[in-house]
N, C-alpha and C positions, 0 to 999 in steps of 0.2 A: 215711644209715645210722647214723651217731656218736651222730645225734640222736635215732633210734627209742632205741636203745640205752640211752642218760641218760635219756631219759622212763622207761623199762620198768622200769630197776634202782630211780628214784627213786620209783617206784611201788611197787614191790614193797619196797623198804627199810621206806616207810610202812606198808605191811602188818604188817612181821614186827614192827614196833617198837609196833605197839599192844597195848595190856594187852586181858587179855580179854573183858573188861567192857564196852568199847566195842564190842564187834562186836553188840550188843545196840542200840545207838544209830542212831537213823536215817541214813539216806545223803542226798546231792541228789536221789537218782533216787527218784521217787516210788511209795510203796508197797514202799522196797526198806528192809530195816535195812543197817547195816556188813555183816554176814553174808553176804547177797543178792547186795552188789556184789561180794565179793570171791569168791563164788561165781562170778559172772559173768564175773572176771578170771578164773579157772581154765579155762572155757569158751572164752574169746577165745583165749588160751595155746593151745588145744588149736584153735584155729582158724587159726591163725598157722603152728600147725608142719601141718596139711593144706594149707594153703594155699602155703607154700616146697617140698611134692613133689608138687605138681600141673602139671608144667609143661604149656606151651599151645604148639601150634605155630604158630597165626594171628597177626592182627594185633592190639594189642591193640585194647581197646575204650573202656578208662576211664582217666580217672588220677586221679591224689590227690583230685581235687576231684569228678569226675563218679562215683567210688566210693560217693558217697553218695548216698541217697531223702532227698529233702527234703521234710515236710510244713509244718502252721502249725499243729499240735495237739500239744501236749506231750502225754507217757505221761501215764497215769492210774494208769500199775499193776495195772492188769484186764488186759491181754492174756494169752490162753492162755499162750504163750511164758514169758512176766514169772513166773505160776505155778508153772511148772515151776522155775525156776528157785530159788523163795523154798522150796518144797520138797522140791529137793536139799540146798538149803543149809541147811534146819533137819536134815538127815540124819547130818551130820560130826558135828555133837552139840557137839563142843567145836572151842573157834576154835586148839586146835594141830594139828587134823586139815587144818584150812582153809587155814593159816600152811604147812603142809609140803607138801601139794597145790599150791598157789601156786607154792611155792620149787620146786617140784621139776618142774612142767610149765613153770612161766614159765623158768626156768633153762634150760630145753632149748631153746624157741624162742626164746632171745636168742640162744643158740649158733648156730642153724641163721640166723636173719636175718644172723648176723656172716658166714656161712660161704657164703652165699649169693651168688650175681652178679648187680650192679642189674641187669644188662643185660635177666637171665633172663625169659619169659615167663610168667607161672601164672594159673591159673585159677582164678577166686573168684566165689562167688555167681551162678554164669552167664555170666560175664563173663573178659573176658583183660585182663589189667594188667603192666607189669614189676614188677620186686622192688623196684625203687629209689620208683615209685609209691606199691605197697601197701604200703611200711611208711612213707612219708610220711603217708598214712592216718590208720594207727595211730599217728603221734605224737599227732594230735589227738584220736585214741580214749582215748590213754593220759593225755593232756593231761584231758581232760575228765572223765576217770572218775578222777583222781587229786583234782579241784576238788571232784568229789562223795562223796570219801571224807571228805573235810577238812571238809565242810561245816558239823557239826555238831561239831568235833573240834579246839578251836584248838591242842592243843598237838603235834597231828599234824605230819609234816614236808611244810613248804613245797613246792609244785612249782618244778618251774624253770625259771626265768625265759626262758633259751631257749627251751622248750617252750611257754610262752604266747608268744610272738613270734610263732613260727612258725605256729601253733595259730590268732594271726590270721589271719597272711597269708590262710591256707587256707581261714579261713571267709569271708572276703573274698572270695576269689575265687571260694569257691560261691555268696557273694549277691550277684556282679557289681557290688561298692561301696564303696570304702571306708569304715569307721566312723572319725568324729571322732576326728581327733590327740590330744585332749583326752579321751579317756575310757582307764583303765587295760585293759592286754590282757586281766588276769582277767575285769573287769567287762563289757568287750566279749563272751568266752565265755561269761559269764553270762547277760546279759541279750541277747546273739545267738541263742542256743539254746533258750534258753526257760525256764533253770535258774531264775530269778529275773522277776518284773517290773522294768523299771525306772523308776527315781525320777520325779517332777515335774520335776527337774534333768535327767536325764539324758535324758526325753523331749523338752525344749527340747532341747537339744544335738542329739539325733537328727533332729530334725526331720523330714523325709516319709518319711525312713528309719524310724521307728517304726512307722508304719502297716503295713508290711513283715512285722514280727517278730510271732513267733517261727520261724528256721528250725532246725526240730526234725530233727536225723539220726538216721538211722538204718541 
């Protein structure tokens, strides 16, 4: 719960502190600008706080790991969805509409994730999960969508470092494997998900596990 928390605000600190210039700038996420994603942060925000008053009475059905679709095709950019999305976001016009939309939906679903009982059951995308689950989720949502804000943006604020740790574990244990001790956690999210290819180097180190990649979430 601590650690949804520290990912969320360090995400959203990153937002508020970029000039506006950069939201013009491309993201990780492909076919999206700064804008797109942080549009996309506005969306998830508002999927966080349905998703904490939806309780479930059954049993659940998924947890942090089994929450995701995993394919081997990274986004293109072209999905209908993706669309919609890049044409909300050119609609705010300016990035203080986008910066206060953010602050102002993300701010409530931090509250509500703080205020919330792991224990609780809720219902998301079809499926029953506790709370302590889906916001372990969402660290690596937030983990990952913070990698792709920076992408292009070095003087952005760092993620942290907790949140890549963990951000492994989880992707680990949805590819049933550990990756090489020897590869840094960013780089593992990177090149796990599909955000980057990896090097000649790093494909020696990977070894049969390259063949593997990319497990692309969604």
């Amino acid at each position: 719960m601590d650690l949804f928390a520290r990912s969320w605000n360090a995400l959203r600190t990153a937002v508020a502190e970029l000039p506006d210039e950069e939201f013009s700038q491309p993201s990780g996420c492909a076919g999206w600008l700064v804008r797109d994603l942080v549009c996309h942060l506005v969306i998830d925000a508002q999927d966080v706080l349905v998703t904490l008053v939806t309780p479930a009475a059954t049993e659940p059905t998924r947890d942090a790991a089994t929450y995701w679709e995993v394919s081997g095709t990274p986004p293109s950019g072209d999905d209908p969805l993706d669309a919609v999305t890049v044409r909300l976001a050119a609609a705010y016009e300016e990035p203080r509409l986008l910066k206060f939309h953010l602050d102002d939906v993300g701010s409530a679903a931090g509250r509500a994730a703080a205020l919330a009982d792991p224990g609780l059951r809720v219902g998301t995308r079809g499926q029953v999960m506790t709370v302590d689950d889906y916001l372990t989720a969402y660290v690596l949502e937030w983990t990952l969508h913070h990698l792709d804000l920076v992408a292009h943006l070095p003087d952005a604020q760092d993620v942290p470092e907790e949140g890549l740790a963990r951000s492994r574990r989880l992707l680990e244990e949805i590819a049933g494997t550990a990756f090489p001790a020897s590869l840094p956690d960013e780089d593992v999210l990177l090149v796990g998900t599909g955000r980057r290819p990896p090097t000649d180097a790093e494909t020696a180190v990977l070894g049969e596990l390259a063949d593997r990649l990319p497990f692309v979430l969604a």
